[in-house]
N, C-alpha and C positions, 0 to 999 in steps of 0.2 A: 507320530514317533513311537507311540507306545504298541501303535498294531505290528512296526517293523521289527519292535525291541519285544515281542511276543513270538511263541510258539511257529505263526503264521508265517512270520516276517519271513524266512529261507523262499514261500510259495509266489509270496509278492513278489519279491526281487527276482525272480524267474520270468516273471513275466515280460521285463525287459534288456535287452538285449545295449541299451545306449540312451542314454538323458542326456537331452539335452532343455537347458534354462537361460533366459533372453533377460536382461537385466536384472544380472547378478549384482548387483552394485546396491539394490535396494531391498536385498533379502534379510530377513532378523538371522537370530541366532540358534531359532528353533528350526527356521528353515532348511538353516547348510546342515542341522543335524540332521533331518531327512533325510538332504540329499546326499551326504556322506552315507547313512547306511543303508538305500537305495543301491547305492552300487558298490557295494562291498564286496560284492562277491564276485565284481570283475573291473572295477572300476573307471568302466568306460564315460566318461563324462565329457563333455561340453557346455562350456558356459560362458555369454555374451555379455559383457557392461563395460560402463565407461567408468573407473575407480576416483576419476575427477567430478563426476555428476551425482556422489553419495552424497545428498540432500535433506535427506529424511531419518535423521534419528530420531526424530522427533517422534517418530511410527515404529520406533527400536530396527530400524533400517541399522546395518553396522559396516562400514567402508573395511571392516578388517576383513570380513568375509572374504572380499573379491582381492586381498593384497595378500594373505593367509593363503590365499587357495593353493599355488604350486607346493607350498610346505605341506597342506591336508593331502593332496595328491602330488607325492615327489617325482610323478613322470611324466608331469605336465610339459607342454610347450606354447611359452606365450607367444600369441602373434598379435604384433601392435596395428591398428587400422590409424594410421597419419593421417592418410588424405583426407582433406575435409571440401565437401560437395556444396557446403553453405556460400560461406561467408569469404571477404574476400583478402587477399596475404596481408591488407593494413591492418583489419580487425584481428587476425587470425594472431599477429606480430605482439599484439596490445594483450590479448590474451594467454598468449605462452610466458610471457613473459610474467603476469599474473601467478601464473598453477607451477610456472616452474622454481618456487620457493617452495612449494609443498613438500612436508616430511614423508607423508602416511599416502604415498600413488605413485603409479609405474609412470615413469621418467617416458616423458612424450612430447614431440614437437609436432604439433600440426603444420600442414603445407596444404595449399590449394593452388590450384590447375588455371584459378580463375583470371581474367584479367585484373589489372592493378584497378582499384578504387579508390574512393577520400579518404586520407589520412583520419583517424576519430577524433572528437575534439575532445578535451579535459576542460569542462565550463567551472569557473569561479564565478558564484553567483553572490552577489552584496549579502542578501536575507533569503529568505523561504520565497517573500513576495518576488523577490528579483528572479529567481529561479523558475516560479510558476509563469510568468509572464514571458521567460524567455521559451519553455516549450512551449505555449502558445502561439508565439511569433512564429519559430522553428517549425510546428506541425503546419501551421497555415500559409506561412511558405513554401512549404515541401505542395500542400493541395495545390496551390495555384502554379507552382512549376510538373504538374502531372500526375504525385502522389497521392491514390486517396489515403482517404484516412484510415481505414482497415487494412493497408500497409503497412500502419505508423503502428509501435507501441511504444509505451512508458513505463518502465519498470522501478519495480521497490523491494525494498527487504521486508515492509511490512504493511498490511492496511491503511495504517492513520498516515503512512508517511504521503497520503495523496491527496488528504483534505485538504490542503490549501490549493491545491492544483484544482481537484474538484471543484470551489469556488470558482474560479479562473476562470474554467472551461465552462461554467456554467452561465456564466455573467457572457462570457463571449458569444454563446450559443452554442458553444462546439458538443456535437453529438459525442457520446463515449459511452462505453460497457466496460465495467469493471469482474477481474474474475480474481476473489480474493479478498476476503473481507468484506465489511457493509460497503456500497453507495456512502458516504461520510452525511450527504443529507435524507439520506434514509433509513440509518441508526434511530432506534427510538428515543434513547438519551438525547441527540440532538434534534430532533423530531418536539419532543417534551419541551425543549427549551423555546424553539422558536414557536411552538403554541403562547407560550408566554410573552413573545413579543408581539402575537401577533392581536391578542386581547387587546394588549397596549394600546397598538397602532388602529385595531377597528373594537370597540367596547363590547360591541355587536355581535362579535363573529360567534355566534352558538355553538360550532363546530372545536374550536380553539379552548373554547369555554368549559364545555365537557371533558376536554381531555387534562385541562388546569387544574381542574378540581375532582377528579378523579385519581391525581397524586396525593393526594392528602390521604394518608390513612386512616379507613374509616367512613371512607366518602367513597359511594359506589354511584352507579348509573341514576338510581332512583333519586338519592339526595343532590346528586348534579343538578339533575333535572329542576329540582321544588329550589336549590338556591338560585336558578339560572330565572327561572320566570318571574322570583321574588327580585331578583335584580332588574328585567327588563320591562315591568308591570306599568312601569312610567318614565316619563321624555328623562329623567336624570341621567348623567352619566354613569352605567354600571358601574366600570373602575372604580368610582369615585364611592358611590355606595358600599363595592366592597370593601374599600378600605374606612369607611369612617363609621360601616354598621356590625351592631355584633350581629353575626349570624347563629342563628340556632346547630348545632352539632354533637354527634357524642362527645362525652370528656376523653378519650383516646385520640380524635381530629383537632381538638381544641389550640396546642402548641403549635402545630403546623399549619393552621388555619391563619394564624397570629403570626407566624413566621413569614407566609406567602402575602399578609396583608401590608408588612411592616416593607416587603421588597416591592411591593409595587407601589407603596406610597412613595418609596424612595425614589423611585424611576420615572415618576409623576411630578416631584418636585424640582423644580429651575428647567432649565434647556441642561438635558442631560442625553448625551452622543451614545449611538447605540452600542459600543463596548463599553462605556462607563454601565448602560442600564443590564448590560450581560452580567460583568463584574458582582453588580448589587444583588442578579437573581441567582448568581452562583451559588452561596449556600444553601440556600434553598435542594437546587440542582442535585447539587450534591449529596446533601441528605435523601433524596428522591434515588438518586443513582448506587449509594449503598445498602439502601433497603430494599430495591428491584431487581438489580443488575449484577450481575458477572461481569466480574473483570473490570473493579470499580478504575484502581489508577489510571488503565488508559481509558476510560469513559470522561474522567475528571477530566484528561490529557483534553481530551479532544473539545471540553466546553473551553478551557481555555485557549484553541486553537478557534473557535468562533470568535470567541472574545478577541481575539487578535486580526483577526479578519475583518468583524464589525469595527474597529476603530480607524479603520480606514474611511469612516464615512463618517457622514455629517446627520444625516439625514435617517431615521430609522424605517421611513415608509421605501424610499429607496432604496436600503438594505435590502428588505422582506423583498422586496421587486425582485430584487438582480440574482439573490441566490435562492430562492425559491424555484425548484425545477418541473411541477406540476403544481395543478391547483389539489387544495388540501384531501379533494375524497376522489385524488387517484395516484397518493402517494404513496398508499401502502404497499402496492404490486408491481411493481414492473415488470411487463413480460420480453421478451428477446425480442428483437427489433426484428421489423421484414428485411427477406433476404437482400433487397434492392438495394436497404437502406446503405448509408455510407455512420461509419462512427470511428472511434479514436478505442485503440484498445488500450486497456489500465490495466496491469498484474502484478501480483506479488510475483517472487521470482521461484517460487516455489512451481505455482500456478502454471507459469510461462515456459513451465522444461518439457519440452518435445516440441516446442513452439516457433515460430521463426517468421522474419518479414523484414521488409527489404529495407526498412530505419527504424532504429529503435533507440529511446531514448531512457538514458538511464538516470535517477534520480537519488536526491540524498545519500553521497557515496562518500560521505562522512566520517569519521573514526567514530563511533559508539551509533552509528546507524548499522554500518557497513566495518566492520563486526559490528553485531547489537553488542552492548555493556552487556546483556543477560547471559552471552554466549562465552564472557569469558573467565568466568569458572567452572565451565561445564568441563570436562576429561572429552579434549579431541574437538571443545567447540570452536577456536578460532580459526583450527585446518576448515574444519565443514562450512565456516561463513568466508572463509578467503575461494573455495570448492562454487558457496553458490553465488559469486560476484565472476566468476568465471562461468559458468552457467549464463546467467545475465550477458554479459561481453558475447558470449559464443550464438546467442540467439541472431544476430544483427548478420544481413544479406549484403548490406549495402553500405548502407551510412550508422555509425554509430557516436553517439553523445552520452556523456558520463557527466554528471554535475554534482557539485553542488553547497550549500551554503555556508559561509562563512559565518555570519551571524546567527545564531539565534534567540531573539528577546523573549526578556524576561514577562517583560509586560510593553505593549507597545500603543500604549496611550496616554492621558493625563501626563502627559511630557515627560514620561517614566521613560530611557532607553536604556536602559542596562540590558544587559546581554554577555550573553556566553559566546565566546570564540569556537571556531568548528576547523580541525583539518582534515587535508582528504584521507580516503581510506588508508590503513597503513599498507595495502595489498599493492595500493597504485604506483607505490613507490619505485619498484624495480620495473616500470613501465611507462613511466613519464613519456620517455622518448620519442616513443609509439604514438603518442599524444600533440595534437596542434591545439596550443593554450589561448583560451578565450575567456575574458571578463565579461559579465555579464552586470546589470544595473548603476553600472558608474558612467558617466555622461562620457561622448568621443572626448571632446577635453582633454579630461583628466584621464585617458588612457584606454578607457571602456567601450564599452557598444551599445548604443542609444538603442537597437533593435539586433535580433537574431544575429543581423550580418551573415546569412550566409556566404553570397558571392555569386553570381553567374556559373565563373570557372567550376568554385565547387561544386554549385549546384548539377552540371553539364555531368564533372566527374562520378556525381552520387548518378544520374539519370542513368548513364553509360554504364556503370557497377551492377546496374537492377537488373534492366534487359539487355 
């Protein structure tokens, strides 16, 4: 800007004759000033975006840029592109219907050329657990009726919103690549915790061991080492010794030494269920997670999202079993699957724009997910999160599923069920219609679907929608 707004600037802008810029929708505000005096001297311009797909403010991306622009250039002439080459008039119906509450975008209806497809469903899921087990069912119905899995995606507004899915998928064996936030069991914070149970569950593990005690501040590789052999020098139970021996430490490690010995005494004491023993090493965790880590509250979020997981179980060697996704010294790396392989894609919906595939499942589409709570004191945040739930909707070829849960507890063990109620997004409202309503985790019974349910018919209609 400053070489244009120089002496120079007249020699540059001779050099071109007509600019043009390809998604304009995600340019700052230093950028349209460029491009405004770029061609000031003849104002030939051309500039491509979708004023519905401004996503990224986050990156000072500014949606007024591409709405602003016939007023910056008053001899503009907009031409609208309707037709849409994706997806197919059900989806297309569910999503117009979405963007067309929007204040701050040029007024547009998409159509497509395509044959009719499955109506989307609107899933009511009991809990989080109800929800991750019904895209599970979902994905793995779609595989066995022809779908692979690198067909299928699952979409979120944010990272953590797929940890319990993670779990899920993990326990079932279902392959998946996440693009967009950590892996949920590949976060260190959650990495850190399950070292912890995993001493628990083998005393032995050296591995698990060093990485325990190397939380403690103060305690580096070297004193890991001389407390770990001092522990294992005899048939005793380590656990046990650590908790009932002073160990030698500097007076800086000493509190926290004391802190991790008094949590695992706790978790050693009675039959105590593997969310109750997460719970007891949560402080700890926590402490560990404020003093390490960035971005402590959803770190915190997420030990209590284990703790909620693990209480689904009895058993804590069985826990470590099902959600453990490699053995411990080949977790740190995961490299990108062979191209053979087959997997489930997982995206923020950030992640997923320019994206597309022929079922895609959306999740937690919630009021304070889908807007996040954070978004709605921002200036222009609830426009840009009702923008990227439309985003989301417009990815899907074929088949599309929006969910998601009604409950979410507070704590969901020791007979604790309190819980917060959840409704859906407030965006879906003027869109219901577009929507075939499905309950998910309440028995047939009482009104619900014991499994997916997709249907033959539908299923036939999503097959025929693809190809």
């Amino acid at each position: 800007r400053a070489l244009l707004e120089s002496p120079q600037g007249g020699s540059i802008r001779s050099l071109f004759d007509h600019v043009l810029v390809d998604e304009y929708q995600d340019t700052n505000a230093i950028q349209a000033d460029i491009l405004r005096m770029l061609v000031s001297d003849h104002g030939d311009v051309t500039v491509v975006g979708d004023d519905a797909q401004a996503i990224y403010s986050f990156r000072a991306a500014s949606v007024a840029n591409m709405v602003e622009f016939p007023e910056t250039f008053p001899e503009t002439t907009v031409v609208k592109l309707e037709q849409n080459y994706r997806s197919t008039p059900e989806s297309l119906a569910a999503a117009n219907s979405v963007i067309a509450q929007a204040t701050d975008t040029f007024p547009k209806d998409l159509w497509s050329a395509r044959a009719s497809g499955p109506r989307p469903s609107l899933v009511t899921c009991v809990d989080e657990a109800a929800q991750a087990d019904f895209v599970c069912d979902r994905v793995l119905e779609m595989r066995e009726l022809g779908v692979p899995l690198q067909d299928q995606a699952v979409l979120f507004r944010t990272g953590h919103h797929s940890d319990g899915l993670e779990i899920e998928l993990s326990r079932r064996k279902i392959p998946y690549m996440k693009f967009g936030g950590l892996r949920f069991l590949e976060a260190a914070h959650v990495k850190d915790l399950m070292a912890m149970l995993r001493v628990l569950d083998n005393p032995r593990d050296e591995l698990a061991w060093h990485r325990v005690l190397q939380l403690i501040p103060g305690v580096g590789p070297a004193t890991a080492r001389r407390i770990m052999d001092e522990l294992t020098s005899s048939n005793d139970d380590p656990v046990r010794q650590f908790c009932e021996t002073s160990i030698p430490v500097v007076s800086e490690a000493r509190p926290f030494l004391v802190e991790l010995q008094d949590a695992f005494g706790d978790c050693r004491s009675g039959d105590v269920d593997p969310g109750t023993q997460i719970e007891r090493l949560t402080p700890f965790a926590q402490g560990v997670i404020k003093r390490s880590y960035d971005d402590a509250a959803v770190r915190v979020a997420d030990i209590a999202q284990l703790r909620d997981i693990a209480a689904s179980y009895s058993d804590r060697t069985r826990f470590l079993a099902e959600v453990t996704l490699d053995p411990p010294h080949s977790t740190t790396e995961v490299g990108p699957p062979h191209l053979d392989d087959d997997y489930l894609i997982l995206s923020t919906i950030h992640s997923a724009k320019g994206g597309e595939w022929p079922v895609v499942h959306v999740i937690h589409a919630a009021d304070g997910n889908i807007p996040s709570d954070m978004a709605l004191n921002e200036p222009g945040g609830v426009e840009e999160e009702r923008r990227l739930l439309y985003v989301a909707l417009t990815r899907a070829k074929g088949h599309l599923s929006v969910s998601f849960p009604q409950r979410f507890y507070h704590r969901r063990f020791g007979g604790d069920g309190r819980h917060s109620y959840a409704v859906p997004s407030r965006f879906l409202t003027p869109a219901v219609e577009h929507f075939d309503p499905v309950v998910a985790g309440v028995p047939e019974e009482e009104g619900g679907l014991a499994s997916s349910g997709t249907g033959k018919d539908t299923v036939a209609a999503v097959l025929e929608s693809l190809w």
